[in-house]
N, C-alpha and C positions, 0 to 999 in steps of 0.2 A: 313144306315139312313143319311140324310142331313144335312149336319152342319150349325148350326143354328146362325144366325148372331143375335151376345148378345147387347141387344140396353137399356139404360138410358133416364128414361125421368123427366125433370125436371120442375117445374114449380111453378112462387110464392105464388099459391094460391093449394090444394088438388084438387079441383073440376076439375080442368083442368086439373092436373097431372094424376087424374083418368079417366077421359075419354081417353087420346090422350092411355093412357098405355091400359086402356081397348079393345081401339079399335084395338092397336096389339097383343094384348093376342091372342091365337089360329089360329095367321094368320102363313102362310106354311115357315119355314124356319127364322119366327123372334125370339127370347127369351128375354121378359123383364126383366132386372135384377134391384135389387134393393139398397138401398143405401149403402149397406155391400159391392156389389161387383161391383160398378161403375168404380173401377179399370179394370176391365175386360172385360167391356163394348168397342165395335168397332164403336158405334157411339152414340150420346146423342142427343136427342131433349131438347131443347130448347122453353118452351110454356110462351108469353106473349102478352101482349096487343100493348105492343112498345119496339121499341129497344132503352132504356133507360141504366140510370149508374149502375141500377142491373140485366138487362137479360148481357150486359154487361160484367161486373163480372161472373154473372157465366158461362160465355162461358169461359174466360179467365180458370174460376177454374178449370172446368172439363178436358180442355186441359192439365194444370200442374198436375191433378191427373191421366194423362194418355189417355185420351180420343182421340187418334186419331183423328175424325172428328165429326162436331157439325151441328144440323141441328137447323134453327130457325121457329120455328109456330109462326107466328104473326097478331093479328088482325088487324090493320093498319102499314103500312109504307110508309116516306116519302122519297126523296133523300140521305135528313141528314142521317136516320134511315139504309135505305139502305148500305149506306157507309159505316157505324159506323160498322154494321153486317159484312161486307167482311174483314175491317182493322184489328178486333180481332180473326180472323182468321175461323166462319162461313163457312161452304162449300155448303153450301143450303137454300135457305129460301121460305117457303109456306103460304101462307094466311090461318089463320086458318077456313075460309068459305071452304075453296078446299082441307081441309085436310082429305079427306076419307081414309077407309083403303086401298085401292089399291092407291091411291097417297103418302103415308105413306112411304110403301113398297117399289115404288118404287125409291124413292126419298133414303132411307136407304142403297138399294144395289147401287143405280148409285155413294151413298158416299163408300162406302166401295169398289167400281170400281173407283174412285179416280176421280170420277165427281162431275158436280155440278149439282142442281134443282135450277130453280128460274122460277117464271109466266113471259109471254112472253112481258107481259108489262116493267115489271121491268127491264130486259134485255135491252129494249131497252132504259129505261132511265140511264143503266148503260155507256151504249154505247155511248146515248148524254153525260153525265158526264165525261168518259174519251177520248171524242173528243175536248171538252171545256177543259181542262186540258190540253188537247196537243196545242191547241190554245190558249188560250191565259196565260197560265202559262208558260209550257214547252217552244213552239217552239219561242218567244220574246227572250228565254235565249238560243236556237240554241241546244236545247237538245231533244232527241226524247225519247218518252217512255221505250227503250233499256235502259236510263240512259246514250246514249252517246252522244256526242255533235256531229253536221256534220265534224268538220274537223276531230274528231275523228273516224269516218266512214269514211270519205274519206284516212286518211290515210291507216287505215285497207285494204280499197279497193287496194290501189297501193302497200303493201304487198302485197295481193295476187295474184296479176299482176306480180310479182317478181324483183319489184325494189326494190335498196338497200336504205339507208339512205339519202347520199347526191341525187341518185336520185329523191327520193318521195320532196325534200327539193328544188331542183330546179323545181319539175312540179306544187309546190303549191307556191313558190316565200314564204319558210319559212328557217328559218338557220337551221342546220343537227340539233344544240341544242335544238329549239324546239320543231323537229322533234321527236326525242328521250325523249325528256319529256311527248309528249303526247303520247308516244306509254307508257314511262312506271307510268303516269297515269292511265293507259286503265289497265295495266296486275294489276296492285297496287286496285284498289279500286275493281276490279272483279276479284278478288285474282283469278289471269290467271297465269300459270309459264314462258312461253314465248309468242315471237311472233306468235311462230303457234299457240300455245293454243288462243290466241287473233282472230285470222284470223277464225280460227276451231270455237270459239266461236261465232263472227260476222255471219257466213254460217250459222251456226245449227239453230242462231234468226231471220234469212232472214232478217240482213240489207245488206248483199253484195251478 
């Protein structure tokens, strides 16, 4: 028999909690569980009108009550709303108009496959948002999305090129001290253990 992925559905009002639940009821492979064994649950919906200070909340909650990953049914969202959803840590979000059951489903396994759902709009207003964030917040202060700054990518880079300290110090015209500073910046705040781990890390993010 199929192992049935155990899903929570939450919502601040019944009538919505009962339908989004109902329309998983008897679908192939889902089981609703209810508020005894939300512990148990591999992913939660989330049903509201906005992404407000209490859908919010209860994503936060369900998370510390164990809830691996949270999907959010929402009948409007804006940018703000949008954002607020992915910061507390949301892995999917669906317009409650598009929420059928076959969108339901699939949006539960692609969470439980460690994906995300989102409408293709939205995506792309995530996309403007964090390009305007690399513009004009980020890159003014010489830091890229990775969280590094260029020279700290630059020097990663001439580690991996195999130069030693005072060389990377004389091709960037910086002293070996603050050479050595921003390298152990880089391992310090990306709790890295060494240079390689540094270098191994930069590869694996494709900044070098």
């Amino acid at each position: 028999m199929e192992d049935r992925i155990r899903v929570f559905v939450y919502a601040g009002d019944p009538i919505s909690e009962t339908g989004i639940a109902g329309q998983l009821r008897g679908q192939p492979g889902i089981q609703v569980v209810g508020d005894t064994d939300v512990d148990a649950a591999e992913v939660a919906i989330v049903v509201t009108d906005e992404v407000d200070a209490e859908s919010k909340r209860a994503i936060t909650a369900l998370q510390r009550n164990g809830v691996p990953r949270v999907l959010v049914v929402v009948t409007r969202v804006d940018d703000a709303g949008l954002l607020a959803a992915l910061e507390v840590g949301a892995c999917g979000i669906l317009r409650r108009a598009e929420a059928r059951p076959d969108r339901l489903v699939t949006a539960i396994r692609a969470a439980v496959a460690g994906d995300g759902t989102m409408p293709p709009d939205l995506l792309g207003r995530l996309l403007d948002q964090v390009g305007r964030l690399q513009r004009q917040v980020l890159g003014p202060r010489g830091i890229t999305l990775a969280g590094l700054a260029e020279r700290e990518i630059e020097v990663l880079r001439l580690i991996a090129d195999g130069l030693d300290t005072s060389e990377i110090a004389t091709r960037l015209c910086y002293s070996p001290r603050t050479v050595k500073n921003v390298i152990h910046d880089v391992t310090s705040r990306l709790q890295l253990r060494n240079r390689s781990h540094a270098v191994a890390y930069a590869m694996r993010e494709g900044l070098i």
